[in-house]
C-alpha positions in Angstrom: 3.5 -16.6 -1.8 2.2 -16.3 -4.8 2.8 -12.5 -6.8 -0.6 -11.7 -8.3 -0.6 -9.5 -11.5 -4.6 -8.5 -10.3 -5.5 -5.3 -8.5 -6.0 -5.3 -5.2 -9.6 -5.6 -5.1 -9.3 -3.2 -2.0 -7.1 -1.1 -4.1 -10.5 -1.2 -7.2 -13.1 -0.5 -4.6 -11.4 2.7 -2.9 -8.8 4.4 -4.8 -11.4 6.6 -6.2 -11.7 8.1 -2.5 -8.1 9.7 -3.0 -8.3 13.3 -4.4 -8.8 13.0 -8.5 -5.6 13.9 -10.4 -3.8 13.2 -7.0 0.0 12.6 -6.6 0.5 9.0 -5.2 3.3 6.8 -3.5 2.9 3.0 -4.6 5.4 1.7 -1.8 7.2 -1.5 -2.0 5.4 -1.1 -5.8 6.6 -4.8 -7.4 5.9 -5.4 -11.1 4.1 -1.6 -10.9 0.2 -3.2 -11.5 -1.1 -0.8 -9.0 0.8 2.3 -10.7 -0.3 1.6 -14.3 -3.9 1.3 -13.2 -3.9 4.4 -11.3 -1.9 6.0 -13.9 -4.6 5.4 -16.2 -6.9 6.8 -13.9 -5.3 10.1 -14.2 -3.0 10.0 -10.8 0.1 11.3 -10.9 2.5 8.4 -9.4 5.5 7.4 -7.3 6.4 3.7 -7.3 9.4 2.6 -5.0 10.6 -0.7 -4.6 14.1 -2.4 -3.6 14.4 -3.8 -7.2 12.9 -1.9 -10.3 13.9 -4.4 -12.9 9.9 -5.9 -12.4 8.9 -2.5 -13.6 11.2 -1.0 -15.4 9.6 -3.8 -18.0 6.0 -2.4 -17.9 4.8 0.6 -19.7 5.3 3.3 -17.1 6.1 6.7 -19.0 6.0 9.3 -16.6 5.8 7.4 -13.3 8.6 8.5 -11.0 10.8 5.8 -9.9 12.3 5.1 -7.2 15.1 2.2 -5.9 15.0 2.1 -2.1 15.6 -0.3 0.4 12.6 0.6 2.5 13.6 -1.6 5.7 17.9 -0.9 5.8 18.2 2.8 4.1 16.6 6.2 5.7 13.2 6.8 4.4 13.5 8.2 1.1 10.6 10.7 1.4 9.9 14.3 3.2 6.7 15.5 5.0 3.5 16.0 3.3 4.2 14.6 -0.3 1.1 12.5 -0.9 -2.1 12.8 -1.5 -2.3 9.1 -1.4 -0.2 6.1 -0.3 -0.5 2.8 -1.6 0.5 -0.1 0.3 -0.3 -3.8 -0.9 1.1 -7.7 0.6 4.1 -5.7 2.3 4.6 -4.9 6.1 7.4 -3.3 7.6 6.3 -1.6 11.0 8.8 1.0 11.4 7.1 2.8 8.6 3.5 3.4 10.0 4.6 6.8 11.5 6.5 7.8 8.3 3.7 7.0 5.9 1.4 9.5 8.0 4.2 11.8 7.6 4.5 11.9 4.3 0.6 12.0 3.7 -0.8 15.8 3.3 -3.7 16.8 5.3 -6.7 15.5 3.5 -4.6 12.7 2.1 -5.9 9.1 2.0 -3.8 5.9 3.0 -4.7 2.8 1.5 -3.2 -0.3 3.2 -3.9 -4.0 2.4 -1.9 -7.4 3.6 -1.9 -10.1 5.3 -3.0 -10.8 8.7 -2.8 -13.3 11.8 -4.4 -16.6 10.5 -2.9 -16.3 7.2 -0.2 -18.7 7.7 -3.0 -21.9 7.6 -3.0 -20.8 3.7 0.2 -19.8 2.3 3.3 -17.4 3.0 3.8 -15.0 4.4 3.8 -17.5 7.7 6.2 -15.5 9.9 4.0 -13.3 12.5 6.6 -10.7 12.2 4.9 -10.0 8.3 1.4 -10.8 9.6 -1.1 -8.1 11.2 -2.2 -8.5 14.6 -6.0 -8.4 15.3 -7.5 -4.7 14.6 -3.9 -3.6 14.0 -4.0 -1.0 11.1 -6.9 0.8 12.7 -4.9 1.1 16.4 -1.4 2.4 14.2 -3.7 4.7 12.1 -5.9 6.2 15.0 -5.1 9.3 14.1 -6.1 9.1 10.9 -10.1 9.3 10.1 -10.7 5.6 9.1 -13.3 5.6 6.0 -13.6 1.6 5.8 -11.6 -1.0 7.5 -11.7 -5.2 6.6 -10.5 -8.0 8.4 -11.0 -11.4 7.9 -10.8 -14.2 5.5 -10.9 -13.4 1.4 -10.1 -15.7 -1.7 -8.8 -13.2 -4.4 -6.0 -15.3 -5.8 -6.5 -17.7 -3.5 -7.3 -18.1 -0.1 -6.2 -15.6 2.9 -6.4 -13.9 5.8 -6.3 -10.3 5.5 -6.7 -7.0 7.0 -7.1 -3.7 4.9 -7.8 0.1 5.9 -8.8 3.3 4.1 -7.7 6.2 5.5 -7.5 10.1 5.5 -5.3 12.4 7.3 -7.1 14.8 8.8 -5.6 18.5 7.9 
């Protein structure tokens, strides 16, 4: 799989939709790209990954950072943090119910990866790291769902993906 230094086209289309001058949690953050532009949209930000030396490189003044294992170590944050959550390519099911958790009413969940299908074009190939059909908007029920995509896109090349927008309802 290739790492992509673009946005998230998702990510460019909806982040607006997340309260303005909002604090948000970049999860599983990589080389920080989403951070930085939401930074300089005036967000306040949390990035977390398993390995910060990708962004401790980039111009992040002010961006809390945090090194976590996400998938071996207890989830790192409390209850109604966020007012938005950014997840891009990463997938670890056990955290659906904690990202809601950590989300404060009127908060907006922005999730975007890879789905069933993608493996015909690239990694991930594993099913285990692929979303099912209609997945994100069954796990996120509870949530109000603003806009939801799933199909085929060519970004950085081609995919399958599936992508939701979110917003916890107070």
């Amino acid at each position: 799989m290739t790492v992509s230094k673009e946005i998230s086209p998702w990510v460019l289309e909806h982040h607006s939709v997340i309260p303005e001058g909002g604090h948000i949690l970049d999860l599983a953050c990589g080389s920080g790209r989403h951070s930085r532009f939401l930074q300089d949209k005036g967000y306040k930000l949390t990035a977390v990954d398993i390995d910060l030396n990708a962004i401790r490189d980039a111009d992040l003044s002010g961006v809390i950072l945090v090194q976590a294992d996400l998938e071996n170590a207890p989830w790192p944050f409390g209850s109604d943090l966020f007012d938005g959550i950014i997840v891009v390519n990463y997938l670890w099911r056990p955290q659906f119910q904690k990202l809601m958790t950590t989300l404060k009413g009127n908060g907006v969940l922005i999730f975007d990866t890879f789905s069933l299908g993608n493996e015909k074009y690239g990694r991930p190939k594993n099913p285990d790291f692929l979303l099912k059909p209609g997945e994100l908007k069954s796990v996120f029920s509870d949530l109000e769902c603003l806009d939801f995509f799933e199909g085929f896109v060519e970004n950085s090349g081609p995919a399958m993906r599936q992508s939701i927008v979110a917003r916890k309802i107070k």
